[in-house]
C-alpha positions as semicolon CSV with decimal commas, in nm:
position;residue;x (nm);y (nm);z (nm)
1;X;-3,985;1,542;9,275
2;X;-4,037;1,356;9,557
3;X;-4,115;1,007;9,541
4;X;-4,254;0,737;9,838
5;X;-4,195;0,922;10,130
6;X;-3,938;1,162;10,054
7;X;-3,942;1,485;10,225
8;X;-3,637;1,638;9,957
9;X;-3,499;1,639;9,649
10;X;-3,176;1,623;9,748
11;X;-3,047;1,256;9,820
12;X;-2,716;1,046;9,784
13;X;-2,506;0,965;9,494
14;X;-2,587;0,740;9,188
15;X;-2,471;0,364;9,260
16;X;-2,095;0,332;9,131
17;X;-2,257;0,058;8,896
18;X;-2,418;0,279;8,631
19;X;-2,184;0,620;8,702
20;X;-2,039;0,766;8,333
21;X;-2,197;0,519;8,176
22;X;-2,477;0,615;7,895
23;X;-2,821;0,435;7,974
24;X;-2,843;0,121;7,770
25;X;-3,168;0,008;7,569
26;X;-3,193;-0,295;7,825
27;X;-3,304;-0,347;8,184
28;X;-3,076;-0,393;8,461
29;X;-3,290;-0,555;8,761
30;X;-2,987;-0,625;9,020
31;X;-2,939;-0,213;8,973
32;X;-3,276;-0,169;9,049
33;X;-3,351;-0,352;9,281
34;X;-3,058;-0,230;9,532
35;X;-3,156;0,122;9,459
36;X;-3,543;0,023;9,547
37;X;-3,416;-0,131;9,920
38;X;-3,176;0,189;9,985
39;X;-3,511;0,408;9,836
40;X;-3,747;0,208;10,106
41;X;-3,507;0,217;10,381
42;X;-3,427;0,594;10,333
43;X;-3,690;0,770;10,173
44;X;-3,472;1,067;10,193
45;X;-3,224;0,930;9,914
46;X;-3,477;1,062;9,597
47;X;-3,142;1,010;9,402
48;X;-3,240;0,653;9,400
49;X;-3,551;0,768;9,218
50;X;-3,335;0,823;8,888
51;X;-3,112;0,563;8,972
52;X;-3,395;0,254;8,937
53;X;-3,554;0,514;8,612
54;X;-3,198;0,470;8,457
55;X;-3,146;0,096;8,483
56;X;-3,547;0,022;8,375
57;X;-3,689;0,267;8,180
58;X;-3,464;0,301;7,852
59;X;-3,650;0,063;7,680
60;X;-3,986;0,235;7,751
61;X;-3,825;0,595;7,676
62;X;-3,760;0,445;7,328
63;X;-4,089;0,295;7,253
64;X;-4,224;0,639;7,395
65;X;-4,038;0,880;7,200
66;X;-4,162;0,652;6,859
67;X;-4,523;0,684;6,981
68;X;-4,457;1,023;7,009
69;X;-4,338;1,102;6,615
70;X;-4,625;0,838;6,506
71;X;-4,910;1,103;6,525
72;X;-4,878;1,432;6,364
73;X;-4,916;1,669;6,648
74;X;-4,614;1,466;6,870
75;X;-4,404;1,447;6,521
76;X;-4,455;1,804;6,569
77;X;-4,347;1,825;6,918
78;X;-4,028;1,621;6,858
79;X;-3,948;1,861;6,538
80;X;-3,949;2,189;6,783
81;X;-3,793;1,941;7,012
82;X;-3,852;2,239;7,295
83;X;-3,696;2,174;7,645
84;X;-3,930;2,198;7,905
85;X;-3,709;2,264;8,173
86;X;-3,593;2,613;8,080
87;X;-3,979;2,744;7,988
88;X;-4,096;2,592;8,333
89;X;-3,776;2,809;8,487
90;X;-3,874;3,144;8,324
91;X;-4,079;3,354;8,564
92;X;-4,153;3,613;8,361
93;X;-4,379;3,314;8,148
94;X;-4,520;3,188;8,476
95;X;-4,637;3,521;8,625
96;X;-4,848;3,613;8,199
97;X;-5,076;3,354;8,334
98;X;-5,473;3,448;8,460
99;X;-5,624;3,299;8,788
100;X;-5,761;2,968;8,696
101;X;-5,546;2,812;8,441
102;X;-5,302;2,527;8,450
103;X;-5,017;2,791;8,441
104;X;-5,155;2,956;8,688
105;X;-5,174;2,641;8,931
106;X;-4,818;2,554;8,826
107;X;-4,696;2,823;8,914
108;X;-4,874;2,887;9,288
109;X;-4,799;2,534;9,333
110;X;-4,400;2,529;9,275
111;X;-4,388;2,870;9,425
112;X;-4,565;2,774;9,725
113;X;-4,364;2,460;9,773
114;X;-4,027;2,674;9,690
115;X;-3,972;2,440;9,377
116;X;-3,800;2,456;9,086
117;X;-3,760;2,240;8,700
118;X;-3,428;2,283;8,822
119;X;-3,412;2,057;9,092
120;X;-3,510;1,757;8,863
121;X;-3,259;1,870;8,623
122;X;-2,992;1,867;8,923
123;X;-3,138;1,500;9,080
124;X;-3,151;1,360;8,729
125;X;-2,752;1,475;8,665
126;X;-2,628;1,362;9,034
127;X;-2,343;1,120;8,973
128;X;-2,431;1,093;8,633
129;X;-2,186;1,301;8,368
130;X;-2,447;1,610;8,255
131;X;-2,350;1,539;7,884
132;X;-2,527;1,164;7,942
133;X;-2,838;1,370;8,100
134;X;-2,811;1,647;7,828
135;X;-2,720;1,460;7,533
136;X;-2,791;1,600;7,161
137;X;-3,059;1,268;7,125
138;X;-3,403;1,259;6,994
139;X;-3,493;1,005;7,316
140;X;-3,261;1,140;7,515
141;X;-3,473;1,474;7,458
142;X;-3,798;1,244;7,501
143;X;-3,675;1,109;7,863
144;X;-3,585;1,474;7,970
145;X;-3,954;1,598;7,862
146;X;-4,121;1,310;8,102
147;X;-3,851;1,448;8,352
148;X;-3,982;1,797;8,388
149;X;-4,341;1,765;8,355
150;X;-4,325;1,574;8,700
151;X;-4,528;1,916;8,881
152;X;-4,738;1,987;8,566
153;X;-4,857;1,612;8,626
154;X;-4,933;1,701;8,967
155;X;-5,138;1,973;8,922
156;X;-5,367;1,806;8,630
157;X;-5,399;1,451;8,845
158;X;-5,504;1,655;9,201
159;X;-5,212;1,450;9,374
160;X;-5,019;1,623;9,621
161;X;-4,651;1,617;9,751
162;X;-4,742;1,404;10,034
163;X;-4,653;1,055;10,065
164;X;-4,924;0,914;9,885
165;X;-4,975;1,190;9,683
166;X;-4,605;1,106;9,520
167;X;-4,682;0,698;9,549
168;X;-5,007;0,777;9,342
169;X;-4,840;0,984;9,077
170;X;-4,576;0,729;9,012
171;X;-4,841;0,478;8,946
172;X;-5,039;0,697;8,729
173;X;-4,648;0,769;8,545
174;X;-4,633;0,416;8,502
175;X;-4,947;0,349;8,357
176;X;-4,884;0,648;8,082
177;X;-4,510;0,562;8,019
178;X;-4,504;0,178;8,094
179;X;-4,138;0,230;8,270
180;X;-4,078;-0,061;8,473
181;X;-3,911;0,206;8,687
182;X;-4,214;0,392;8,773
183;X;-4,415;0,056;8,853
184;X;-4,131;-0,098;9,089
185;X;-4,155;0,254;9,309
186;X;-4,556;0,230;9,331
187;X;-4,546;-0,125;9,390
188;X;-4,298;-0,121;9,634
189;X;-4,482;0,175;9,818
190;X;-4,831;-0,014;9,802
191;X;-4,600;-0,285;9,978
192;X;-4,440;-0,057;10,279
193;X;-4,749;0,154;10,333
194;X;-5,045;-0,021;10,284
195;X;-4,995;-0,176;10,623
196;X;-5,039;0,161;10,795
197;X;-5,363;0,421;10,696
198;X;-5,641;0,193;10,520
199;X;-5,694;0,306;10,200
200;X;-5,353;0,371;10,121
201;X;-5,316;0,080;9,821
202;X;-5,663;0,123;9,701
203;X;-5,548;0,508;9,643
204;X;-5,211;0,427;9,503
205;X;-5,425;0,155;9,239
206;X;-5,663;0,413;9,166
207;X;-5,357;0,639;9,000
208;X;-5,297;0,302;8,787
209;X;-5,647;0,348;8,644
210;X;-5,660;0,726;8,659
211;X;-5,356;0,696;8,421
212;X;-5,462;0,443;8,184
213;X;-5,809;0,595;8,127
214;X;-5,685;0,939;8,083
215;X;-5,516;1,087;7,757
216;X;-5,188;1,015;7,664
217;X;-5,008;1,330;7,838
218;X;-4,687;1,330;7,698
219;X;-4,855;1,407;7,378
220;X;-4,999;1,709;7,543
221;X;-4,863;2,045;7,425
222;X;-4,745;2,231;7,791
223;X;-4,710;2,542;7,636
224;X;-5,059;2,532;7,526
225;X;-5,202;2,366;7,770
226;X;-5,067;2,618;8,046
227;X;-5,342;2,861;7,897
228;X;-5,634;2,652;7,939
229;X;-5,834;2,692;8,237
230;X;-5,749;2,427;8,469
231;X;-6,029;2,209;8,511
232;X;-6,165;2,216;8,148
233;X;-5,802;2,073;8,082
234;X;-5,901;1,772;8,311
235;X;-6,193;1,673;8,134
236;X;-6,025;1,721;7,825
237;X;-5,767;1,493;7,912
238;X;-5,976;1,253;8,122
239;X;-5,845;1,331;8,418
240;X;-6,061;1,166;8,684
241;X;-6,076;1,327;9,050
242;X;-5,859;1,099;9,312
243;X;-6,139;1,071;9,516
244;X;-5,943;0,720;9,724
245;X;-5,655;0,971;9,757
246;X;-5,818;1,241;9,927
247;X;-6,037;0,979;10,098
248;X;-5,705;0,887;10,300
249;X;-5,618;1,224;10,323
250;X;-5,918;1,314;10,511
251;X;-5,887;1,041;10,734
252;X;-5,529;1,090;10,824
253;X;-5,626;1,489;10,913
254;X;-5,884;1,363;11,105
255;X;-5,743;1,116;11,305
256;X;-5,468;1,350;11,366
257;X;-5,727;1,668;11,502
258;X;-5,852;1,383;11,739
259;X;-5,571;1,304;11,898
């Protein structure tokens, strides 16, 4: 996962302020905030990334997790409690799937981009004690599910690793988790880069609507889903095209040719 303009998963360690300690049910803004600045300044440091998701988002991974169990087919999601990262790890699933489907894309995608589940799991434990990350809770379990479907959310929303492409899927995360963490990250890239390419916050607003208009994803059954051909799983979902994102795209590939 790499969000704003990070090139890497790989980034420095979590603030001293939150290490060993389990993620309270409250927000903690000053946290935050000083992880947001060291994110902008270096967008390199994608540790930062779970750092601001940790002090903002445990409220939101609560009142997820009961949304979740408040319908029959997420009560029985949450009862199988499956963990997402060790399916999206297993080659041997990855490779069963035909040309075409989501499972399919998934897997070309990560492959191509020499990515793994696994490096989430690893940026999501960094300076944090594992059994905080891996603990034997219900929403801990929820948190870790919207953890590792980062690249499945890629490949249904079109948005790439670029960038924008990662400052677009962060507001479409927001808009289908309501973490404060995944707003303050789009916000503050709208902020640093729509000064540069036009186009760039209109794109990054678009992924705000894309995600409130489309189906509630974490409901989604992955291991199902992976079977489904690709773009019949968009319009099942409601999955609009990013047409402003590859608008900018486009333009930033041309300009670039004509120079």
């Amino acid at each position: 996962m790499t969000i704003v303009l990070a090139k890497g998963r790989h980034g420095r360690g979590i603030a001293e302020t939150s290490r060993d300690q389990p993620a309270p049910y409250k927000r903690q803004w000053r946290i935050a905030f000083r992880a947001l600045r060291r994110l902008l300044g270096n967008p390199d440091e994608t540790g930062e990334v779970f750092e601001i998701m940790r002090a903002l988002n445990p409220p939101a991974t609560k009142r997820g997790y009961l949304r979740l169990i408040d319908n029959p087919a997420g009560a029985r999601l949450a009862y199988e409690r499956t963990e997402l990262a060790g399916r999206l790890m297993d080659r041997d699933w990855l490779t069963s799937f035909a040309h075409g489907t989501v499972g399919a894309a998934y897997r070309d995608f990560v492959w191509s981009e020499n990515l793994s589940a696994q490096g989430l799991v690893q940026e999501s434990q960094r300076g944090l004690r594992a059994d905080l990350v891996d603990a034997p809770s219900p929403i801990a379990w929820y948190g870790r599910r919207i953890r590792d479907v980062h690249d499945v959310w890629h490949i249904l929303t079109g948005y790439g690793r670029d960038p924008l492409g990662e400052a677009c899927l962060v507001a479409f995360s927001y808009s289908q988790t309501r973490g404060l963490g995944w707003l303050m990250i789009a916000l503050g890239a709208a902020v640093r880069g729509g000064s540069g390419v036009p186009g760039v916050r209109h794109a990054i607003f678009e992924g705000f609507r894309h995600g409130r208009r489309s189906a509630w994803l974490p409901n989604v059954d992955y291991e199902t889903l992976f079977t489904e051909p690709l773009e019949a799983a968009r319009e099942r979902l409601g999955i609009a095209p990013p047409l402003r994102y590859r608008q900018v795209v486009a333009r930033v590939r041309a300009a670039a040719l004509a120079s």
